[in-house]
N, C-alpha and C positions, 0 to 999 in steps of 0.2 A: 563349360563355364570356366570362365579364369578363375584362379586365384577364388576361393566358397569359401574365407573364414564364417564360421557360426557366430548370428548374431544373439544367440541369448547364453552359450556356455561359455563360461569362463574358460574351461580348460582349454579351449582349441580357440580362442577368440586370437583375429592379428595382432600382433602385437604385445599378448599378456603374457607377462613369465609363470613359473610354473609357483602355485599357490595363491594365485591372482595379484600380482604383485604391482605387474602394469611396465610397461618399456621404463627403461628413463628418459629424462630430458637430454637435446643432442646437446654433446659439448658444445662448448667454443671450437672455432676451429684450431686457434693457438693452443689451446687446453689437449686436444685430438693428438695434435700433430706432435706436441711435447710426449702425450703419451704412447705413441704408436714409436717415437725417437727412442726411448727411455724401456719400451718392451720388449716389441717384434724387432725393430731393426736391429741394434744390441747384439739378437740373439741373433741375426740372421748375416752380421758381418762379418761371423769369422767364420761361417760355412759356406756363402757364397764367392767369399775369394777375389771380390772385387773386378767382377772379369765381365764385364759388357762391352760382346762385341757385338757387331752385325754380322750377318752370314755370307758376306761379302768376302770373296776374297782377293786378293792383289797384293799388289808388289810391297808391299809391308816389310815389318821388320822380324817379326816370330814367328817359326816355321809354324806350318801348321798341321801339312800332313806329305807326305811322299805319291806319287803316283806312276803310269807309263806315261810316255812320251806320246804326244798326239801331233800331228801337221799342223795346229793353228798355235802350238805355244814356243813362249822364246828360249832360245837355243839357250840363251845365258842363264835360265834357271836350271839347265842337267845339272844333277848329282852324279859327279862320273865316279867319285866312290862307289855308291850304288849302282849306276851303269856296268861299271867292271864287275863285281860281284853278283850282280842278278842277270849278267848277259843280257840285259835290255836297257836301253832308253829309259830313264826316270828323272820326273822334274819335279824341284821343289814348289808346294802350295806354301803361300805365306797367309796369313790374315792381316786382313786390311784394316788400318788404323784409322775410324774416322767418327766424325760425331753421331750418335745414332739420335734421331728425333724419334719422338714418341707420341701416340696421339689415344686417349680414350672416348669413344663412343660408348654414351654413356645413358639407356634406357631409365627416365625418370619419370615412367608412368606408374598409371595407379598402381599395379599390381606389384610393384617392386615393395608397397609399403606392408606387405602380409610379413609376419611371421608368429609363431606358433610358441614361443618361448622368450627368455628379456629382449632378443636383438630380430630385425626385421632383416628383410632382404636390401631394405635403402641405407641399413648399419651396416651390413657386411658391405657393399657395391662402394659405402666411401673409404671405411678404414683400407680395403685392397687399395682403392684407387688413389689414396694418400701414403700408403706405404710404399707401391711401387714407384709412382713419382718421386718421393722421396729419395727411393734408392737411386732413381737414375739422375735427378739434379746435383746428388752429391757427387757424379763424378763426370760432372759438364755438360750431361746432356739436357736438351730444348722438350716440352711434355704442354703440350697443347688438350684441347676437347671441346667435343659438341655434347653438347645435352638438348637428349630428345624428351619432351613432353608431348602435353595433350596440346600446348599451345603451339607446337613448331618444333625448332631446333634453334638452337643459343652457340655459337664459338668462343670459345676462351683461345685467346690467340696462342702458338708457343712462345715460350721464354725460359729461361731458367734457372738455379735458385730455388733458396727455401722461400720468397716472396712469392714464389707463382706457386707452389704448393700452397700453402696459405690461404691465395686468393682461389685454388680449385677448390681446396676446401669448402673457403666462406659460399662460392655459388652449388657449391652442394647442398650446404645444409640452409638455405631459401625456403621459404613457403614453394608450393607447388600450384602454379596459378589456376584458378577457377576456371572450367573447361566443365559445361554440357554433358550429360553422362547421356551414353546411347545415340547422340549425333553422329553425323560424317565426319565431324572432325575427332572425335573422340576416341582414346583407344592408340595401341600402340602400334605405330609405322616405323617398325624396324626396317625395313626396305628400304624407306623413303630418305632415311637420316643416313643408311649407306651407302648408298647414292651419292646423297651430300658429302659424307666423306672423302668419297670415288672425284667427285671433282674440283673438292679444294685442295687433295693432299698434292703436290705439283712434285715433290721428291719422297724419292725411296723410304719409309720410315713404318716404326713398330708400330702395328696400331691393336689396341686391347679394347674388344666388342665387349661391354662389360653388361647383361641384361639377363633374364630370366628365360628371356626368349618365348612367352607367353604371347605371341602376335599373329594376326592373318598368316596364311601363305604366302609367299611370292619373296622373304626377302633372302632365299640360298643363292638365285641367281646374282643380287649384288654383291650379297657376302663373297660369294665364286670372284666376282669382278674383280673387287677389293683385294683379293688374294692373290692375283696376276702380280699384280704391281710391289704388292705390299706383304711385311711378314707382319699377317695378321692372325691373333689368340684371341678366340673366342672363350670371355669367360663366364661359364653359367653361373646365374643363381637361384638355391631352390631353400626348400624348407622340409624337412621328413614329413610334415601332415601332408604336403602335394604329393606323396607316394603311398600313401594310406589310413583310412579314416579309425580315428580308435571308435570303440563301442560305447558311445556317451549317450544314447538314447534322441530323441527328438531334438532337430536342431533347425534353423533358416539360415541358408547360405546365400551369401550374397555376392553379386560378382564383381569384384571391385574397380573395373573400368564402367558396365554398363548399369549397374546398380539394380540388374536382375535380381531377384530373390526367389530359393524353392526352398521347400520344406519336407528335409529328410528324415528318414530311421535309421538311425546308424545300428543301432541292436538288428536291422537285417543283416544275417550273414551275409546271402547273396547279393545285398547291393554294398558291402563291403568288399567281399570279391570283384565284383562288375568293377567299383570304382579301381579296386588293384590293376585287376586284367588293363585297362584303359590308359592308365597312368603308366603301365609297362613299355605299352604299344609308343606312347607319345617317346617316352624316353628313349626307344629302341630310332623310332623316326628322326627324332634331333641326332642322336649321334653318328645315323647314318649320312644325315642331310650336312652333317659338317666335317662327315668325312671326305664328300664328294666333292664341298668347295676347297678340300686339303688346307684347311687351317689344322693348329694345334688347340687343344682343347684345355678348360681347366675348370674344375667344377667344384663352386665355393658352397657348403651347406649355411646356414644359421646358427648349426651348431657346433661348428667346425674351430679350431685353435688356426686364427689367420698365418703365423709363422707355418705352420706346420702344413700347413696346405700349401703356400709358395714354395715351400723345400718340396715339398712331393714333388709339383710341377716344373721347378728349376734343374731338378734330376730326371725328369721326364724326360726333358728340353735336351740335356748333355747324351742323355743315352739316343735321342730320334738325330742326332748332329752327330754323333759316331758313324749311325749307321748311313746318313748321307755323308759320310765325310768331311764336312765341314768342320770350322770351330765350335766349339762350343760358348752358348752366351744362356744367362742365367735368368734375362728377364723378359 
């Protein structure tokens, strides 16, 4: 069952903070944007250094790393400094100075609206998805997106600018259109919307999976596709009740795509375990299924300090680009 908030407890209901407090209302988007400018960015400008690049490399202008000599590279990159000194062949890597586009896939089904304390999974999935834009429109690059729902999938063209931030915003925080619970159409087609990605994105560019990843089977092989072409970061979103039920006594959980309802004991130990053991297995599955499509990974809680989880992942990002050699790029 996705996504079982309990429909008669307060304590674990979607959405309620802790005392029964109740989410708030979503900002404005200009309201957001000022305060995500004014918080997280702020704090995250003078530790990421200003440095987006692409993992591209080429004839640029900043060295980027040293290597041997191979039969397909130009002779006018030897370091004959190094040459001489290491008795071999070595040519200069530069990185490559160029615009990097950016694109999020952007899971805006039901179950992204759960969470367990003030902020939901569709709070955390905008404030990331307006900060990182953010961060890269400030320094020229284009930040595009599809939003997948129940009704389809929606493009926001790229451009770039705090206007098109803005505008990702305002279609973030939209009504969620009325869509059939339990039909064929109903329910999240992560697959289907990467796909769609797979064949609008026409050049090289970031693209950030931004969802809970709560979907049928089937969509690693896109994901995989998508990753041929593109440097694509899968960023999950979860809530700490999706990893374990507290002991709140009788509860009806409902599933927030098909609008299933069952009615549990949470005072069972054993089906508090059962539900652990289960929630392990899926966890241990996702992160294998996204290791296979070799994306990067980055995993946002509900209850998580949004800066502070970008910096984990932005140094994640510098140490997996050491160890492939490349540059390093922060977003």
């Amino acid at each position: 069952m996705r996504n079982a908030p309990p429909d008669r407890s307060p304590p674990a209901r979607a959405g309620a903070a802790p005392g029964g407090a109740g989410p708030q209302a979503p900002e404005r988007a200009d309201a957001l944007l000022r305060r995500l400018e004014w918080t997280a960015l702020r704090r995250l400008d003078g530790l990421l250094q200003g440095n987006y690049r692409t993992l591209a490399r080429g004839s640029g202008l900043d060295l980027a790393d040293l290597r041997e000599y191979q039969p397909e590279d130009d002779v006018r990159h030897i370091d004959w400094n190094v040459t001489a000194r290491l008795q071999a062949p070595h040519v200069r890597v530069f990185t490559e100075e160029r615009e990097m586009g950016a694109c999020f896939v952007l899971d805006r089904s039901a179950s992204v609206d759960f969470g367990s304390g003030a902020r939901t999974k569709r709070t955390v999935q905008t404030e990331f998805t307006g900060l990182v834009a953010r961060l890269l429109t400030r320094h020229g690059n284009r930040v595009g997106a599809l939003l997948g729902d129940d009704a389809g999938a929606r493009w926001i063209p790229s451009r770039g600018g705090r206007a098109q931030v803005l505008h990702l915003l305002h279609a973030l925080q939209q009504p969620q259109p009325a869509a059939a619970r339990g039909g064929a159409a109903a329910g999240t087609r992560l697959g289907a919307w990467l796909d769609a990605a797979g064949r609008a994105l026409k050049r090289r560019a970031t693209v950030f999976v931004v969802s809970d990843f709560i979907s049928p089977t089937g969509w690693e092989r896109p994901l995989a596709r998508l990753a041929e072409r593109h440097d694509v970061v899968a960023v999950r979103l979860y809530d700490p009740l999706e990893q374990a039920l507290p002991d709140i006594g009788l509860v009806t959980l409902r599933d927030a795509e098909t609008g299933e309802q069952l009615l549990v004991d949470t005072h069972d130990r054993l089906f508090r375990q059962r539900f652990a053991r289960i929630a392990a297995a899926r966890e241990d599955a996702l992160r294998t299924a996204l290791g296979h499509a070799g994306v990067d990974a980055v995993e946002l809680s509900t209850d998580d300090g949004l800066p502070e989880a970008v910096m984990r992942f932005a140094e994640q990002r510098r140490r997996r680009s050491r160890l492939r050699g490349a540059p390093s790029r922060v977003a």
